[in-house]
Residue, then its C-alpha position, 0 to 999 in steps of 0.5 A: x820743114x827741118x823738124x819734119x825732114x829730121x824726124x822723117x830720117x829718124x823713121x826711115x834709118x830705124x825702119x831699115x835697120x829692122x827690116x835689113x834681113x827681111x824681103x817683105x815688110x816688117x810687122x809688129x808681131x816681129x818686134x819687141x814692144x819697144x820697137x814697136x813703141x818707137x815706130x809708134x812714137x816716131x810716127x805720131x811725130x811725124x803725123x804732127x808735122x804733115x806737110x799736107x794736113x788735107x791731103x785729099x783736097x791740097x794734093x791728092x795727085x801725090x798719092x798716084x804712082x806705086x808704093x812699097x809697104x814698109x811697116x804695118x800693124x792690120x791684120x792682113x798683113x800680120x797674117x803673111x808672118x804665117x804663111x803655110x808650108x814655109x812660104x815667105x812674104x816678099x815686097x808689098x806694093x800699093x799701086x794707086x790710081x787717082x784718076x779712076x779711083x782704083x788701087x790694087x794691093x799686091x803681095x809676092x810669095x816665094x818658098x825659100x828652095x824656089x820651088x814655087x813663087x808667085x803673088x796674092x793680088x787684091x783690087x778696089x776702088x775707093x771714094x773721098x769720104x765727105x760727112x755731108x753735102x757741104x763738107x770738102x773732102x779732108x783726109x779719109x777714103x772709103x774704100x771697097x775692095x773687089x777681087x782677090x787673085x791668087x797666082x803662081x807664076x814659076x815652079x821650079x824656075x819654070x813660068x807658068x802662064x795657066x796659073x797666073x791667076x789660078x784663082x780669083x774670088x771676091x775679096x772680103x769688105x768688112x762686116x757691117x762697115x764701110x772700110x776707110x783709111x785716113x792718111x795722116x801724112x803724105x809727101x812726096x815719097x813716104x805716105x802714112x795711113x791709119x785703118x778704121x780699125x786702128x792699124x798703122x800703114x807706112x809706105x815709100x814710093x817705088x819705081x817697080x813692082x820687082x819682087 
């Protein structure tokens, strides 16, 4: 237990010395690759010493409630780094409900003069990933995802109720695969998953959805 709590403190103080000037959450493309390396390397050791190692089946209710994203290496999120027309990400949340088997991402945008503000909402439903009939549910989500909202809610600090959404559309599943995420540590405030396709999530609990 101190092992764990002492490599989970070594994670958290250096992903908030990075992400200090940052709104949003950190990305591997802003780091160098030592950086990167040691949220690597701090992350496989925390993994080693998951308190819950089948999350899924010893304590899937702690995944409930809201969560920020702290540090990601997906693609999706890679992508926010490059919003058009000076647009900067703000907070990332996952909020997540175990009794119906529904989460929603939700990403808040903002120009830096405040002309505009606004979110990109993303929702889905996910099932626990069981190899066969017989077999319990261990670490892995199948996840599917549905709509893809996109919102402005102020322009020029004025809200603007007729945009929010001023675009829904269906959001994009991966080609020829079922996505899924593995969570390889959980506790109480601080969860990590692995994507299918490799990519790295870390995430805190939060009590809002402030952007």
């Amino acid at each position: 237990m101190n092992n764990q709590l002492a490599v989970k403190e070594k994670l958290q103080v250096f992903l908030d010395s990075i992400q200090s000037e940052r709104d949003g959450p950190v990305t591997d493309l802003k780091l160098d690759k030592t950086q990167a390396q040691k949220i690597e390397q701090l992350t496989l050791e925390l993994e080693a010493v998951n308190p819950n190692l089948n999350p899924l089946r010893s304590a899937p209710f702690l995944l409930q409630g809201t969560w920020q994203l702290l540090y990601s290496t997906a693609r999706e999120i890679r992508s926010l780094d490059k919003l058009p027309l000076g647009f900067k990400v703000g907070k990332v949340y996952q909020v997540i409900n175990v009794a119906d088997n529904t989460f929603f991402n939700l990403a808040n945008v903002t120009h830096p003069l405040r002309i505009l503000s606004g979110y990109v909402k993303v929702t889905a439903t996910f099932e626990l990933y069981q190899e066969n009939s017989d077999s319990q549910p261990d670490k892995r989500l199948n996840v599917y995802f549905d709509k893809r909202y996109l919102s402005i809610q102020k322009i020029a600090g004025f809200v603007t109720p007729q945009l929010n959404p001023f675009k829904v559309s269906s959001a994009n599943n991966p080609s020829g695969r079922i996505a899924t995420l593995d969570i390889t540590y959980l506790d109480e405030t601080l969860r990590i998953g692995r994507g299918g396709d490799g990519s790295l999530f870390i995430l805190c609990k939060s009590d809002d959805l402030h952007s």
